[in-house]
N, C-alpha and C positions, 0 to 999 in steps of 0.2 A: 818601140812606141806602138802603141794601141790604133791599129785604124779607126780613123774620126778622133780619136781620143779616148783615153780607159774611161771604163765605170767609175761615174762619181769621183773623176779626178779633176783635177784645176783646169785641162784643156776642155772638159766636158762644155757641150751647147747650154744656154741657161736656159729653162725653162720653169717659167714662173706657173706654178699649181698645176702642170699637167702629167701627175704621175705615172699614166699608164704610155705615156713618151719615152718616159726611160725606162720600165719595162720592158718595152718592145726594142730599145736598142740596146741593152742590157741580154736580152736574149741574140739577137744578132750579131753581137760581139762574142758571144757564147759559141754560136754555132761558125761562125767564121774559125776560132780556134779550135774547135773539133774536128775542123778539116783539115785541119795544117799537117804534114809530112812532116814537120820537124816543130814541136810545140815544147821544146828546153833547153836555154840558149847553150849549153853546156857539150851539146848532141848536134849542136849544128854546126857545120862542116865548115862555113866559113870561119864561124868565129871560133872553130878547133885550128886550122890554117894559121890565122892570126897570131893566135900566141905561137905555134908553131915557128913559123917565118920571122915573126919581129917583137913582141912582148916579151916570150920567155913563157914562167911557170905564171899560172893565177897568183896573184899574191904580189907577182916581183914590184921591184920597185918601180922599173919605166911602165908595166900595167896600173898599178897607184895611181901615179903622175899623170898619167893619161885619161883612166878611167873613171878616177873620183872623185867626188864633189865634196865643194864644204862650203857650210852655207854661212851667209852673216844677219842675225838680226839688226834692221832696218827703221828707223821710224819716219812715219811720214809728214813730213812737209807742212 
């Protein structure tokens, strides 16, 4: 997950007309990930560990089960 929340995603702050708001944390979210030591989750050690110790391959079935989402459209109330 995105500290604060990603770019223009569903956890995003709402901010009604003040575009240069999310500009600037659009760019701070920017510059946070260019500082990162490990910026691909594929590369990072933990989450090489993981499948390592308990998953298996990417793909397997208990990573599936664990890892993946299915969504259901909803209508509201």
């Amino acid at each position: 997950a995105c500290p604060g929340g990603c770019i223009d995603g569903g956890g995003q702050p709402y901010h009604s007309g003040h575009g240069s708001i999310l500009q600037k944390r659009m760019q701070a979210i920017y510059n946070i990930d260019e500082n990162k030591a490990v910026r691909q989750s594929h590369l990072n050690p933990e989450v090489i560990k993981l499948y390592r110790e308990y998953l298996g391959e990417p793909y397997s079935g208990l990573a599936h089960k664990l890892l993946h989402t299915h969504f259901k459209v909803r209508t509201e109330i």
